[in-house]
Phi, psi and omega in degrees: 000119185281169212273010196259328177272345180294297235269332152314297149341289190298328194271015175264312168310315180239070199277348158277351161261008176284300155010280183279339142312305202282342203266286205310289175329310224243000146285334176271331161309287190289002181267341191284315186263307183284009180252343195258004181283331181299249204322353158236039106263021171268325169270349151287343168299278225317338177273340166282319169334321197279340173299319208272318185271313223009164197278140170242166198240177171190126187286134188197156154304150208231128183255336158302332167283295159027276187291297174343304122355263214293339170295356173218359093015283178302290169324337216245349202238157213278152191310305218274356168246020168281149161218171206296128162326168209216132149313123193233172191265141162210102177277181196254141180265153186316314235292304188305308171316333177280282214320320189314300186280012162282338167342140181292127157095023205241108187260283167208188198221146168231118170323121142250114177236122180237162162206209207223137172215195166248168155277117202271301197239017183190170178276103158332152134301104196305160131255144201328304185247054178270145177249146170310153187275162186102341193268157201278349184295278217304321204276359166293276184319299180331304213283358158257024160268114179337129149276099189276136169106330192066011165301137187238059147227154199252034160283333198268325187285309179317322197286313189309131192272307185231165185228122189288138152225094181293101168271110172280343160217116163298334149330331179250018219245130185348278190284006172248334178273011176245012146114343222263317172251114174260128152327114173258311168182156219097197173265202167257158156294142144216211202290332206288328201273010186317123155104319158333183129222087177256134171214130178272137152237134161325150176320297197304299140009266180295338176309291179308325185272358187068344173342109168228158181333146199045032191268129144265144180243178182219129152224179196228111176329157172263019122260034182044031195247325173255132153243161221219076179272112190286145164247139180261142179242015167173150170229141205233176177220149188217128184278337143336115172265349149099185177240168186298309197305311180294347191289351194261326181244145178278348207270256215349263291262107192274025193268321222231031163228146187231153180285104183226168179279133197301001197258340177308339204258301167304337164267357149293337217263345183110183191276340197270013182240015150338153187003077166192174210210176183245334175199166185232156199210109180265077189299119177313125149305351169231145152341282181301313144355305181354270205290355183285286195313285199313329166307293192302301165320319064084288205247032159262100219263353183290355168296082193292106159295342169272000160259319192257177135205182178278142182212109168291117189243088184228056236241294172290340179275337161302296182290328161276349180277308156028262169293355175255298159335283178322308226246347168278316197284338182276349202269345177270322188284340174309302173322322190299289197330280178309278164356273190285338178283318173294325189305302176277004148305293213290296220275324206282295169314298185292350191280300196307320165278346128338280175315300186291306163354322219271338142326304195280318167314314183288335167302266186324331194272333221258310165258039175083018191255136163313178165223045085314313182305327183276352169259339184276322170321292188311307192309327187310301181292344182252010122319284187298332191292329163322302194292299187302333183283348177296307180321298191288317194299322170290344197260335210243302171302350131347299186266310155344272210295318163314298190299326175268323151353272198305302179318312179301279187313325163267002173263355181290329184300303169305342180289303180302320177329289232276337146331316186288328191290313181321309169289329154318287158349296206276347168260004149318115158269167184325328177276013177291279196295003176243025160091318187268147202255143190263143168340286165275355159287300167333319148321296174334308195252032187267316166317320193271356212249307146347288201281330189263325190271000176281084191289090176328166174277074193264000200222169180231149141300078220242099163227126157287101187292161161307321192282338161285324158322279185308303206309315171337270157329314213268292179323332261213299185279329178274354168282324182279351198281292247268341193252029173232315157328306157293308163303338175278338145317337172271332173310281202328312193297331205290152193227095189290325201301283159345308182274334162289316150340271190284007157266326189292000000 
C-alpha cells in the first residue's frame, strides 16, 4: 500500500485529530487570508487617497526670516535710527510662479492675489458696528487689520467695502474646495478667464442688490484712483460666519467678498503689482512626490530663496492615510504572528502523535518501507488537511476580514481625531481669548476647515484576490512542511528492531 492510501485511512481512522489539525489549520488560513486581504484593500484606499487628494506646496513670502532680516538691520545700525520692523508687500513675480508649475509631478496650480476695494455702484452688506471713515475708533482699529494691496493707511480701512480674492481657478481654490463656499449658479472661475474682467458674488449680496448672472457691476480701488467694471459669471453661497472682527469692518463681512482673476485684483493693487501674485499653490500629483518637487524647485535660481520659500501642506493626505498606514501595518504583523505560531502549534501536534505512532512506524519500517516515504505519509496528511482548510478559509475570510477591517480603521480614525483636535487645541495662542483671530490662526482654520469638509475613509473595500488566495496557499504549505519537519527528524533517528523490542 503506497504511503498516499496510508495517510488517507490514518486520517479516516483518526477523525478526531484530524478534526483538530482541520479546526487549528483552517483558524490560521482565515487569520492569514484575512490579513493579506486588510493590506491590498488598505493599499488600494491609500492609491485612492493619493489620487483624489496629493499634497499641496505653496510658493509664499517667507516672513519670518523677513523680520529676522530686518531685525539685525536694526541691531547692526546706531541706537537713534532704529524703528520697530515692519511689514512689508513682497509680491511673487508670475514668470517665477510658472517656472514652478512646469515642474515634474505638478498635477495643477492656483494663483492668489487679494485686496480691498470699494463699491461704485451698489450696496455692500453693512456691518454691524462698521464706522465711518475718519473717526479716531476705525483708524485706532485698523492698524491691527492686514493691509492688502500694500497700502498703509487707515483711511484705506474704514473706507473698504469689499474684500478682492484674486484666483486663477476658483474651484479649486481654498473656500470651495474645502466645502466653505458653494457655486450656487453661473460658473466657475478658471485660467481661460485670465486678461478678463469677470466676477463671482455671494448670494447675500446679489440678493440685496437684485443681482443675476450677467449683470455688471463698478468697484473702485481703495485710493479711489482705478475702477473696474466687472461682468458677474456666478454666484456662490457661503458658510463662513466671518471673525469677531467683521461686525466692524464690511470688506471682514464674508457676505462682501467677491472672486476675480488675480490680474483683476492686481489692477486694483495699483501698477506695481502687474504680473505678480501674493502666493502660488501647486497641487501633486502624488503626496509623497512632495519632497521630489521642493528639490527640484530648489535649483530654480530666477527664485530668490532668500525672499521666498516653499511651505509643504499634506495635511489632508496625512490625516486620511494615517489610519489606513496603521490597520496595513497590524494586519502584516498579524500574518507574522500567526504563521509561526500556527507553524510551532502544528509541529508541536504532530511530534505528540509521532510519539503515539511508533509502533505503527516501527511495523512499516520492519517491512521494508522507507522513512521517507513515512515522512511524505505525515506531510500528505497534513497537506489534505491544509487543502480543505484553504477552502473555509476562502469561503469565510471575506466576512472576517470586513468586519475586523473596518473595526481596526475606525478606531484608528477616532484616534487620528482625537490627536488632530488635541493638537489644534494646543496651537490657540493668546489672541483666542478677547475673539480675534490672527494670520496664523486664519491659516489654521483655513487647514481645519479643508481637513472636517474631507470626508475620511471609513470603510475598506475587502475583496479576496487569487493573488491573496496563492500568498495563502504558499504560506500554507510552508507551515505544513515546516511542521513536519521536526518530527521527521525523530523518523530518520528510528531504529524498528528497538521500537518493536519495547513495545512488546
Amino acid at each position: 500500500m503506497n504511503f498516499i492510501k496510508r495517510a488517507f485511512f490514518s486520517m479516516k481512522t483518526r477523525i478526531g485529530r484530524t478534526a483538530l489539525q482541520l479546526i487549528i489549520f483552517t483558524i490560521v488560513s482565515v487569520l492569514i487570508l484575512s490579513g493579506f486581504t486588510i493590506q491590498s484593500a488598505a493599499n488600494k484606499a491609500s492609491e485612492m487617497a493619493k489620487e483624489q487628494l496629493g499634497g499641496t506646496v505653496t510658493l509664499t513670502v517667507d516672513r519670518e526670516k523677513q523680520m529676522k532680516q530686518q531685525q539685525s538691520e536694526q541691531n547692526n545700525s546706531n541706537a537713534s535710527e532704529r524703528t520697530p520692523p515692519s511689514f512689508q508687500s513682497t509680491p511673487i513675480s508670475l514668470a517665477n510662479a510658472e517656472s514652478l508649475a512646469k515642474l515634474d509631478h505638478v498635477a495643477s496650480c492656483n494663483y492668489y492675489s487679494s485686496t480691498q476695494a470699494l463699491a461704485k455702484d451698489f450696496d455692500p452688506v453693512k456691518s454691524e458696528g462698521d464706522s465711518s471713515a475718519g473717526t479716531e475708533e476705525s483708524g485706532a482699529g485698523s492698524n491691527e487689520m492686514p493691509q492688502m494691496g500694500g497700502e498703509n493707511s487707515s483711511r484705506q480701512m474704514t473706507q473698504a467695502d469689499l474684500s478682492i480674492s484674486g484666483v486663477l481657478d476658483s474651484k479649486t481654490s481654498t473656500d470651495f474646495s474645502g466645502g466653505t463656499s458653494v457655486l450656487k449658479s453661473g460658473r466657475a472661475l478658471t485660467s481661460s478667464d485670465v486678461g478678463k474682467k469677470v466676477v463671482l458674488v455671494e448670494q447675500t449680496l446679489a440678493d440685496q442688490n437684485d443681482w443675476q448672472v450677467g449683470d455688471k457691476i463698478s468697484v473702485v480701488s481703495s485710493d479711489e484712483e482705478t475702477t473696474v467694471e466687472l461682468e458677474i459669471v456666478g454666484v456662490y453661497k457661503t458658510s463662513d460666519s466671518g471673525s469677531d472682527m467683521a461686525s466692524n469692518f464690511s470688506f471682514l463681512n464674508p457676505y462682501n467678498k467677491m472672486y476675480v482673476p488675480y490680474e483683476v485684483a492686481n489692477t486694483l493693487k495699483g501698477s506695481d503689482y502687474k504680473n505678480t501674485v501674493d502666493s502660488a499653490v501647486y497641487t501633486m500629483d502624488d503626496a509623497s512626490n512632495i519632497s521630489s518637487f521642493e528639490k527640484q524647485a530648489e535649483k530654480i535660481d530666477s527664485v530668490d530663496w532668500d525672499t521666498y520659500k516653499l511651505d509643504a501642506n499634506d495635511t489632508l493626505y496625512q490625516q486620511m492615510i494615517g489610519p489606513i498606514n496603521n490597520v496595513a501595518s497590524f494586519s502584516k504583523n498579524v500574518v507574522y504572528i500567526v504563521t509561526i505560531a500556527g507553524a510551532l502549534i502544528l509541529a508541536l501536534l504532530i511530534m505528540m502523535q509521532v510519539r503515539e505512532r511508533k509502533y505503527e512506524m516501527g511495523v512499516l519500517l520492519a517491512i521494508g518501507e522507507s522513512r521517507m516515504k513515512l515522512v511524505l505519509q505525515f506531510f500528505t496528511e497534513i497537506l489534505m488537511v491544509a487543502v480543505m482548510s484553504f477552502m473555509l478559509a476562502g469561503l469565510s475570510s471575506h466576512y472576517v476580514a470586513q468586519i475586523a477591517g473596518n473595526q481596526l480603521l475606525s478606531q484608528q480614525n477616532e484616534t487620528a481625531q482625537t490627536t488632530s483636535a488635541n493638537g489644534q487645541n494646543e496651537n490657540v495662542g493668546p489672541g483666542g481669548s478677547n475673539g480675534q483671530v490672527g494670520p496664523r490662526d486664519r491659516m489654521q482654520n483655513g487647514i481645519s476647515s479643508l481637513t472636517q469638509n474631507t470626508e475620511e475613509i471609513k470603510k475598506l473595500d475587502i475583496q479576496v484576490t487569487l493573488a491573496d488566495m496563492l500568498k495563502m496557499g504558499g504560506i500554507g504549505v510552508g507551515i505544513a512542511f515546516i511542521s513536519v519537519l521536526l518530527p521527521a527528524m525523530t523518523i530518520l533517528r528510528m531504529n524498528p528492531k528497538t521500537i518493536l523490542t519495547k513495545q512488546e
